[in-house]
Backbone as CSV, one residue per row, in Angstrom:
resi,resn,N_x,N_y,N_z,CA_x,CA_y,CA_z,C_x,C_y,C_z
1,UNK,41.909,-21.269,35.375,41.545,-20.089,34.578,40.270,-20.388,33.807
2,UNK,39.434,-19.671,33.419,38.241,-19.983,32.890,38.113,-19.177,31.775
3,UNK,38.064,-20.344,30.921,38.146,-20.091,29.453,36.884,-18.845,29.049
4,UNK,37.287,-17.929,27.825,36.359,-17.161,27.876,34.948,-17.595,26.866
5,UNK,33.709,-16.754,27.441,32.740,-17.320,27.275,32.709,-16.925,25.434
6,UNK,31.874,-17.985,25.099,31.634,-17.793,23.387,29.946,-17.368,23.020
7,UNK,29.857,-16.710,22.268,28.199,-16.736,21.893,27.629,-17.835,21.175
8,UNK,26.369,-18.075,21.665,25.740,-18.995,20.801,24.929,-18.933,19.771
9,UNK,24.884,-17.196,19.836,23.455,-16.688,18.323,24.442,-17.150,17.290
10,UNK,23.856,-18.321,16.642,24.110,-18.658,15.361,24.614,-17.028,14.367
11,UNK,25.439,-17.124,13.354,25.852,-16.265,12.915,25.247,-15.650,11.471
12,UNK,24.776,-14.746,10.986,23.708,-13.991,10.278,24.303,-14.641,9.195
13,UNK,23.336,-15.301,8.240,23.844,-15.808,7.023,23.835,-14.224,5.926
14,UNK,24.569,-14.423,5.031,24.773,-13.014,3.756,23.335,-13.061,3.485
15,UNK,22.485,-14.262,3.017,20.750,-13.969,2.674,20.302,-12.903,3.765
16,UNK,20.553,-13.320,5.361,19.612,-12.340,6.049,20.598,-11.265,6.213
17,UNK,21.917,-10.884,6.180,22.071,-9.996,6.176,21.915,-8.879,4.964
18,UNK,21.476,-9.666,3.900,21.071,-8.454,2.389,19.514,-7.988,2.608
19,UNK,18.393,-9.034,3.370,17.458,-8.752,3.608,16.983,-7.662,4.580
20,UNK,18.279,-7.965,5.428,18.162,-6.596,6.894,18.422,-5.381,5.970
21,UNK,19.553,-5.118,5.206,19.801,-4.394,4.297,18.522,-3.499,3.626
22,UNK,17.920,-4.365,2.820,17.149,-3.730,1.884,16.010,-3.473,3.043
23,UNK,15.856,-3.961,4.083,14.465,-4.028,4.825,15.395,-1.888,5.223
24,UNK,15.969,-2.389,5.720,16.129,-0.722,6.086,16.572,0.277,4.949
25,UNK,17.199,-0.186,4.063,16.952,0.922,2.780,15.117,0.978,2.233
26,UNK,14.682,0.172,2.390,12.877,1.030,2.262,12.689,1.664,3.334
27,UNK,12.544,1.014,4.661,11.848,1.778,5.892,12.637,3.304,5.945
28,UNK,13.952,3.670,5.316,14.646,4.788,4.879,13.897,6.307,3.610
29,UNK,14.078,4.872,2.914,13.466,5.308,1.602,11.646,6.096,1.971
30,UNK,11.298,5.433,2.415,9.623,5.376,2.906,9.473,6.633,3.830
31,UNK,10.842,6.529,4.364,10.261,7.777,5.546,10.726,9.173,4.919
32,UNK,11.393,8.819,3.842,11.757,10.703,2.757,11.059,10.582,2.390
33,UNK,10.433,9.690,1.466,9.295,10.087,0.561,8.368,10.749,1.250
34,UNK,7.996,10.308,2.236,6.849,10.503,2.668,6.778,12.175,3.294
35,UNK,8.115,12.286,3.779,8.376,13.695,4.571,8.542,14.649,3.363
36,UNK,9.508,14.521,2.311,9.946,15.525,1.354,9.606,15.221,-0.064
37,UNK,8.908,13.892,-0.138,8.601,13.583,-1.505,9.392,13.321,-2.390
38,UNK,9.305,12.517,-3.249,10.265,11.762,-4.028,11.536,12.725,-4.620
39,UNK,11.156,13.775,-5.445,11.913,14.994,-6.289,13.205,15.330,-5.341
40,UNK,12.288,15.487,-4.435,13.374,15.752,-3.087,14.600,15.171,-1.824
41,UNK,14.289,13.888,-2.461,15.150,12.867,-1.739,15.883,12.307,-2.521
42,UNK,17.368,12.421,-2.427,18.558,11.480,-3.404,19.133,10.233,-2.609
43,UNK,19.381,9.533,-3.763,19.511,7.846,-3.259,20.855,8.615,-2.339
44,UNK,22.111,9.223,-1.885,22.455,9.340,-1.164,22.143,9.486,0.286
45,UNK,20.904,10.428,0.422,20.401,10.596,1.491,19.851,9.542,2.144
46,UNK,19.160,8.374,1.117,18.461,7.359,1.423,19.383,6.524,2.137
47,UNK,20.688,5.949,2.001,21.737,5.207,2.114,22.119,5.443,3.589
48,UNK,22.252,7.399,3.576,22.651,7.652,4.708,22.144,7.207,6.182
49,UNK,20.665,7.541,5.317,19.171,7.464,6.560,19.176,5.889,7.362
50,UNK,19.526,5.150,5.847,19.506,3.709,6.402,20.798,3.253,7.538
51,UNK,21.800,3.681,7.135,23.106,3.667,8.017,23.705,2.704,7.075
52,UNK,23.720,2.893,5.477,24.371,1.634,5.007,25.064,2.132,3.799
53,UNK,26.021,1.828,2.985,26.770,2.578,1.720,25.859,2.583,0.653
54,UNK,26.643,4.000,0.072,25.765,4.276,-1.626,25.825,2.507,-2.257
55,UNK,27.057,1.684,-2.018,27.618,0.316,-2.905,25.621,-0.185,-2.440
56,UNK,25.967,-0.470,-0.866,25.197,-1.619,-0.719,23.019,-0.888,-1.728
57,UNK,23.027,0.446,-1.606,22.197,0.625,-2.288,21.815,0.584,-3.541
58,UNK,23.512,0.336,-4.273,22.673,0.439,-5.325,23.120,-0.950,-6.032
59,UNK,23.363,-2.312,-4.708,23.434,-3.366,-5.126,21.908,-3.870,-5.307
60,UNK,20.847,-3.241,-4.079,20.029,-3.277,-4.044,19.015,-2.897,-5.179
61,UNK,19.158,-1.628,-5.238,18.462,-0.963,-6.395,19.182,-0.457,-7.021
62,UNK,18.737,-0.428,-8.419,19.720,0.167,-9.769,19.234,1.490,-9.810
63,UNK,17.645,2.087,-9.564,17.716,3.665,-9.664,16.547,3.843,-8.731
64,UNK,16.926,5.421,-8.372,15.559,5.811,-7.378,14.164,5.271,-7.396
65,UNK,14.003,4.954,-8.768,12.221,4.557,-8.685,12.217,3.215,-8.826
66,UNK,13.613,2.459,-8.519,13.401,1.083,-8.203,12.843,1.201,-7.148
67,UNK,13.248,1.930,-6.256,13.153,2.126,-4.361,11.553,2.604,-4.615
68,UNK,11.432,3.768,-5.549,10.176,3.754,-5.300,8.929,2.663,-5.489
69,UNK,9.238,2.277,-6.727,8.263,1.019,-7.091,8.186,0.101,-5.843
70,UNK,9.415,-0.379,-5.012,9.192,-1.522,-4.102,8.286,-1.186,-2.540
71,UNK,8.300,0.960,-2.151,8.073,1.375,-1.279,6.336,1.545,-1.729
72,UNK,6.095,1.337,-2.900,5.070,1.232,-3.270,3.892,-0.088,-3.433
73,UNK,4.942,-0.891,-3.634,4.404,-2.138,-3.332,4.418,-2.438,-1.862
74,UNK,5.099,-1.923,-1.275,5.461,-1.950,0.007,3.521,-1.599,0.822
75,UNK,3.316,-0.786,0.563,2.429,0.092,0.837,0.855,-0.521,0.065
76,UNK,1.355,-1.014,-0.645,-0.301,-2.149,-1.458,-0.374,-3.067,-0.589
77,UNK,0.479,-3.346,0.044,0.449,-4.937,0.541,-0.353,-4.721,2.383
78,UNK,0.184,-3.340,2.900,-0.113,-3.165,3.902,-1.486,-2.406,3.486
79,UNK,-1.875,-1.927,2.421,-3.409,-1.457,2.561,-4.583,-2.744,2.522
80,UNK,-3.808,-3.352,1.292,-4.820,-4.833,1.742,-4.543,-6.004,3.083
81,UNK,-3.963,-5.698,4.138,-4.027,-5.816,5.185,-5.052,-5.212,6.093
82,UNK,-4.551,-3.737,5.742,-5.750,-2.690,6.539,-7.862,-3.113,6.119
83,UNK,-7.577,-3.195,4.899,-8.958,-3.912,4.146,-8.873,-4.689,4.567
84,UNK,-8.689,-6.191,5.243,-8.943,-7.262,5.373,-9.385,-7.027,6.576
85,UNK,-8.606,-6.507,7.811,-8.775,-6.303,9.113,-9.814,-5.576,9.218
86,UNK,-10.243,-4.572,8.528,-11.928,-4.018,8.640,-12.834,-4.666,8.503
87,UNK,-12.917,-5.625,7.141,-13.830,-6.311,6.908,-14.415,-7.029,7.497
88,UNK,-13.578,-7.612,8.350,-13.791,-9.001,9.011,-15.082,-8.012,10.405
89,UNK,-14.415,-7.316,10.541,-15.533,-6.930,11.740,-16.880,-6.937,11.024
90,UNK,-16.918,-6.418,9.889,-18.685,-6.523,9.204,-19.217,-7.691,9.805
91,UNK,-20.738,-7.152,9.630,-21.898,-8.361,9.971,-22.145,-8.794,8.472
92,UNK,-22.479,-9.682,7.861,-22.533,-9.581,6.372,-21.971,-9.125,5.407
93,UNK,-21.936,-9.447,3.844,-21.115,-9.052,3.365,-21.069,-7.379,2.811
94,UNK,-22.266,-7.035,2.914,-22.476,-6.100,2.511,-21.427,-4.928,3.729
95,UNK,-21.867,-5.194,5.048,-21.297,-4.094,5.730,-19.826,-4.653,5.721
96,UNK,-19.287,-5.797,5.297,-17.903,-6.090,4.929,-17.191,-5.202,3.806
97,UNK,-17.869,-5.159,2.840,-17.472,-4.517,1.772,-17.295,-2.826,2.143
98,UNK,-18.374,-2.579,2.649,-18.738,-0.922,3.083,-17.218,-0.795,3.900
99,UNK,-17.165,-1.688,4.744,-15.919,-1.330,5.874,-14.471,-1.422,4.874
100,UNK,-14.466,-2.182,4.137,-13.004,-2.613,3.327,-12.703,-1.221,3.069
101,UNK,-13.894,-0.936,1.920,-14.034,0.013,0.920,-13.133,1.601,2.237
102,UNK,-14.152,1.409,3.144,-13.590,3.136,3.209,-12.348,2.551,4.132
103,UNK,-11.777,1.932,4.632,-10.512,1.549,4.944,-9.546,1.997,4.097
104,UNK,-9.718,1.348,3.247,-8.965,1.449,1.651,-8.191,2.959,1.462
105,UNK,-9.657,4.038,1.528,-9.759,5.231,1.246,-9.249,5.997,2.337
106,UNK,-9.325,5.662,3.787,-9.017,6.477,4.626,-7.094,6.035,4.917
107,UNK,-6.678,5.376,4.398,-5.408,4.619,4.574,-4.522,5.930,3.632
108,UNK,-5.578,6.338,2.838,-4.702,7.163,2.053,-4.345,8.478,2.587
109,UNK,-4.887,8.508,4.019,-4.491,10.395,4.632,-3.960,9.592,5.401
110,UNK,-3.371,8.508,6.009,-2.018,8.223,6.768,-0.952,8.779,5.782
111,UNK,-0.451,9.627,7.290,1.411,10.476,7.131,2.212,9.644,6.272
112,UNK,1.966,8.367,6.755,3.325,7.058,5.890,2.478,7.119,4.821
113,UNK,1.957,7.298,4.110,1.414,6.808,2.711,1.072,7.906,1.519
114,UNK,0.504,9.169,2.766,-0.498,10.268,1.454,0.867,10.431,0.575
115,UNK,1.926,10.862,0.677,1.992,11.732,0.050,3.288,10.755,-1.163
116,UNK,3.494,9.743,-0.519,3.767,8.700,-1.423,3.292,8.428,-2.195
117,UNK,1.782,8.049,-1.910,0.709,7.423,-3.329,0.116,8.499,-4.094
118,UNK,0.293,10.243,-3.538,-0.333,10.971,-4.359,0.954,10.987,-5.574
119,UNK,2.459,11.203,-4.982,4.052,11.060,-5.988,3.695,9.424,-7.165
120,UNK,3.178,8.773,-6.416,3.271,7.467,-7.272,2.954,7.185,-8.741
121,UNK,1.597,7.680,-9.002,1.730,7.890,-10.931,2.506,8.790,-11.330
122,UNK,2.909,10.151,-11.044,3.701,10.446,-11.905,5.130,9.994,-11.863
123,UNK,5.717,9.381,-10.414,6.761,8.803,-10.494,6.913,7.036,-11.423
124,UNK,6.246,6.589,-11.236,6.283,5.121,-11.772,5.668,4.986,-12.550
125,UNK,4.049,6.149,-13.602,3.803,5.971,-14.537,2.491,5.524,-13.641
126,UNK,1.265,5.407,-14.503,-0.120,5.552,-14.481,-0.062,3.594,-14.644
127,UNK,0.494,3.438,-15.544,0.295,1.619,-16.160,0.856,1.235,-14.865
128,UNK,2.006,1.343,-14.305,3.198,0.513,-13.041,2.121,0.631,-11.767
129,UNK,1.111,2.185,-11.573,0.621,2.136,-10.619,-0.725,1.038,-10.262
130,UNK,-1.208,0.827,-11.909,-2.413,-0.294,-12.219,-1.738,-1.043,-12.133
131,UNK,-0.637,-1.534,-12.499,-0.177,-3.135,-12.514,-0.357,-3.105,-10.955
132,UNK,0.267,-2.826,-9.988,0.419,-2.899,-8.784,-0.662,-3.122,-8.046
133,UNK,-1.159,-2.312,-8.344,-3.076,-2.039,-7.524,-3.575,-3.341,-8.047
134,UNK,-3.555,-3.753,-9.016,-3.862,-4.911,-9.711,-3.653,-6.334,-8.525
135,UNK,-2.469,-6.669,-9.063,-1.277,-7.724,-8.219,-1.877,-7.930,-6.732
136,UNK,-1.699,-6.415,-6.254,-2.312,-6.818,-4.760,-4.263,-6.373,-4.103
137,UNK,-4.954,-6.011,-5.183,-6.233,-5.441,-4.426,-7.468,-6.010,-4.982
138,UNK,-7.117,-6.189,-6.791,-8.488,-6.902,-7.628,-8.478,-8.737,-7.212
139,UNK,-7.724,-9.418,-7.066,-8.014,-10.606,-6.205,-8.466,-11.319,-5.059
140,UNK,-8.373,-10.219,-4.233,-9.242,-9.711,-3.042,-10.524,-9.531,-3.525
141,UNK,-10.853,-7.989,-4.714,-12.243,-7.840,-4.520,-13.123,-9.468,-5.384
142,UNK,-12.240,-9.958,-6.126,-12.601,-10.827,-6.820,-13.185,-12.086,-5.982
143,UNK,-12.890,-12.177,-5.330,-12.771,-13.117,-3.973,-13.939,-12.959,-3.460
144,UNK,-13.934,-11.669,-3.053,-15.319,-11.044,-2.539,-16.582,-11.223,-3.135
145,UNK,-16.532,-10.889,-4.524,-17.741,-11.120,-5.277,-18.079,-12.199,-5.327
146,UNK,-16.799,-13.012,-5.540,-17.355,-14.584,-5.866,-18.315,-15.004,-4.564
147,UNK,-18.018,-14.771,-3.288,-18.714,-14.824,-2.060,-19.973,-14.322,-2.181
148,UNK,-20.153,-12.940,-2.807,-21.124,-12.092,-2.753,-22.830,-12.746,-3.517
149,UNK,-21.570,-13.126,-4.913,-22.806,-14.313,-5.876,-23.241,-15.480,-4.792
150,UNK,-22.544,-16.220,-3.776,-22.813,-17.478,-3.414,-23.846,-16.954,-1.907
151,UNK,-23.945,-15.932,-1.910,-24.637,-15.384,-0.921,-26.044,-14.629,-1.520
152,UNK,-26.076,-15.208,-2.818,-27.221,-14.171,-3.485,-27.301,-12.573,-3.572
153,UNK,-25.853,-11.930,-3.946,-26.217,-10.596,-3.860,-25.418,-10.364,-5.179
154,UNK,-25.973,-9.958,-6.051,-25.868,-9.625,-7.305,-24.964,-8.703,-7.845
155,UNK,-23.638,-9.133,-8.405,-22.745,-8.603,-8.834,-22.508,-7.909,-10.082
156,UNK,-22.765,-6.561,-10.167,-22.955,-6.137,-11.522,-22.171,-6.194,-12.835
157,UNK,-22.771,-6.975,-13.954,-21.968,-7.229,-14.983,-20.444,-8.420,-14.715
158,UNK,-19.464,-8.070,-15.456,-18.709,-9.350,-15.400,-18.000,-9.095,-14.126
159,UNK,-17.277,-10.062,-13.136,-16.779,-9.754,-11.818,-15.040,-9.321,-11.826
160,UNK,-14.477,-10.121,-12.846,-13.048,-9.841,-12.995,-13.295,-7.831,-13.538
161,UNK,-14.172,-7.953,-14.279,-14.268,-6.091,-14.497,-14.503,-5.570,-13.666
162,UNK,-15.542,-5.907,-13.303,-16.160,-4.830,-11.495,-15.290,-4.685,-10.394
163,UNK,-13.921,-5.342,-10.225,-13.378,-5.502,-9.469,-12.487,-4.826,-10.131
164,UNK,-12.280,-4.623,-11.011,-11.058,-3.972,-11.856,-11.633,-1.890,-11.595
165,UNK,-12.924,-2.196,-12.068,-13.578,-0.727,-12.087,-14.071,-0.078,-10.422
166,UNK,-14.148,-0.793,-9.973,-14.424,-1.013,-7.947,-12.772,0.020,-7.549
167,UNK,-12.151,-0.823,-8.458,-10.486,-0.976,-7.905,-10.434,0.965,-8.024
168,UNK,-10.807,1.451,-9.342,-10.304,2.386,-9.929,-10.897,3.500,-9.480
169,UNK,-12.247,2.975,-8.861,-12.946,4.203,-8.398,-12.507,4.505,-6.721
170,UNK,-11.959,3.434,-5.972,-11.502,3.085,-5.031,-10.258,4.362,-4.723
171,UNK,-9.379,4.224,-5.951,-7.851,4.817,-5.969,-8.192,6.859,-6.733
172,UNK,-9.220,6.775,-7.253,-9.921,8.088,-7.429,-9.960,9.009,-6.090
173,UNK,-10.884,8.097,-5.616,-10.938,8.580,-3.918,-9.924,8.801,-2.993
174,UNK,-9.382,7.536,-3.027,-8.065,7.801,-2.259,-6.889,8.704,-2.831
175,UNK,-7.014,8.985,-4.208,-5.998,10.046,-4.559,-6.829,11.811,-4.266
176,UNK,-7.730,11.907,-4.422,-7.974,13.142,-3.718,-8.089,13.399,-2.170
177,UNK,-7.666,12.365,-1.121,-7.299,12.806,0.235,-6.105,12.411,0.026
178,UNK,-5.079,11.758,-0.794,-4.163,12.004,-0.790,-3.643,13.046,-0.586
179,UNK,-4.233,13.815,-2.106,-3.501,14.890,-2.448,-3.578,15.994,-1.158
180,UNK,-4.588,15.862,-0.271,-4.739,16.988,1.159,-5.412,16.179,2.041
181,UNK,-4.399,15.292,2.710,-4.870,14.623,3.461,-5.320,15.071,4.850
182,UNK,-4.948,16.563,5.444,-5.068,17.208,6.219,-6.308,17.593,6.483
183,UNK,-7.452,17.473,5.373,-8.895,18.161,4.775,-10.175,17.394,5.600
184,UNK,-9.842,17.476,7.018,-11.007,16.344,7.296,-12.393,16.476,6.986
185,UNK,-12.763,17.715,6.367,-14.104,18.303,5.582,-14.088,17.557,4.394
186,UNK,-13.405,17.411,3.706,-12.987,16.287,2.324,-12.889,15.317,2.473
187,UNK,-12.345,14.827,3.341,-12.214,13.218,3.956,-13.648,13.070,4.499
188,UNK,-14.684,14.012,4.537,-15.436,13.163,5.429,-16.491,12.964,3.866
189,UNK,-16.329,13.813,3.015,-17.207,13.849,1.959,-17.103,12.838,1.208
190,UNK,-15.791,12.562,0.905,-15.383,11.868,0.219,-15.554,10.333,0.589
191,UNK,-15.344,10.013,2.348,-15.943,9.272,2.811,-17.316,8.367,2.542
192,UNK,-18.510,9.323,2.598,-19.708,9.434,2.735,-19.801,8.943,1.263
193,UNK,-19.184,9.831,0.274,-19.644,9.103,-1.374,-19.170,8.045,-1.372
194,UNK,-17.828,7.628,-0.852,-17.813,5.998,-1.467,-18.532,5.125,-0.245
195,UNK,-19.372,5.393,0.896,-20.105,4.969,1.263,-21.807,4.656,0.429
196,UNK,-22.059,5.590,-0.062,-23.219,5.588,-0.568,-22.925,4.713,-2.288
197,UNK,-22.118,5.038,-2.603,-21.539,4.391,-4.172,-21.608,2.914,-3.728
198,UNK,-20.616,2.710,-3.108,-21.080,0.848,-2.726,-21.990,0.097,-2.183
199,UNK,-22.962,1.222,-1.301,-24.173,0.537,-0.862,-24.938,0.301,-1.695
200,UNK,-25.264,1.657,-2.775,-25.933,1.544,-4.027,-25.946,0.273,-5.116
201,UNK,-24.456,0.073,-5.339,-23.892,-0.819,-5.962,-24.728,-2.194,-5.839
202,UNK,-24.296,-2.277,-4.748,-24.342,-3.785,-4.066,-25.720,-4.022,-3.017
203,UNK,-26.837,-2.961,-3.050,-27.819,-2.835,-2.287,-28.626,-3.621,-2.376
């Protein structure tokens, strides 16, 4: 008789199974926001979407704009991805920067994001949305400048600020194709100014 066969996939430790967890309560979370907007989506629905209990959600998160804050960070982390991967194609730093820059800005009329990051200050507050933008985008540009000085191209005034004020004029832009990301007459304008703003800048 032949004994029956056993599996060999090692068995999901509780760490990766809380991580599979929360990985699909955002990719849940991420895809209401984005469709119906925050106001409009209850942590029930979110739970449902994921295929997992109200318990395990709200072992995860204690309230809706926990989910939001993390779908938000979620979403910083993949824009400075998108910026990095542009840049690198530049010839110099200058057309590096030019490419980051409207990356940055055009990331914000992607379906997964507009209408998240336009909900995001008034959901998490104006300060939570700077801390964030902060954490993941001014160390980057900081990075940059420091390159920019060692390349002889003249960084205006102090660099930890310019990168702070870069940052802000950056998220200006990207919150008005947020807000109509559909507007490719606006997107292209809007485009074109923070094209000309950073060439100026940094010319």
């Amino acid at each position: 008789m032949t004994p029956p066969k056993t599996s060999t996939r090692p068995r999901e430790t509780q760490a990766e199974r809380s991580a599979r967890t929360r990985a699909a309560l955002l990719a849940s979370a991420r895809r209401l926001f984005a469709e119906k907007g925050f106001a409009n989506t209850g942590r029930e629905e979110i739970a449902e979407v994921a295929g997992v209990t109200r318990g395990a959600l709200y072992h995860h998160f204690a309230s809706k704009t926990e989910v939001a804050a993390a779908v938000v960070a979620e979403i910083e982390d993949e824009l400075v991805e998108r910026v990095v991967t542009a840049a690198v194609l530049g010839r110099g730093l200058r057309e590096q920067l030019l490419r980051g820059c409207r990356a940055y800005v055009e990331a914000c009329a992607d379906p997964t994001m507009a209408r998240i990051l336009a909900d995001a200050p008034a959901v998490l507050g104006i300060e939570a949305c700077r801390a964030l933008d902060a954490a993941a985008c001014v160390p980057l540009l900081q990075s940059t400048f420091a390159q920019a000085e060692e390349e002889g191209v003249v960084v205006p005034g102090d660099p930890g600020i310019a990168a702070a004020l870069l940052l802000g004029f950056l998220n200006e832009a990207g919150g008005i194709i947020a807000a109509t990301p559909h507007d490719l007459a606006l997107r292209a304008r809007v485009g074109s100014t923070v094209d000309a703003f950073v060439g100026k800048l940094f010319g």
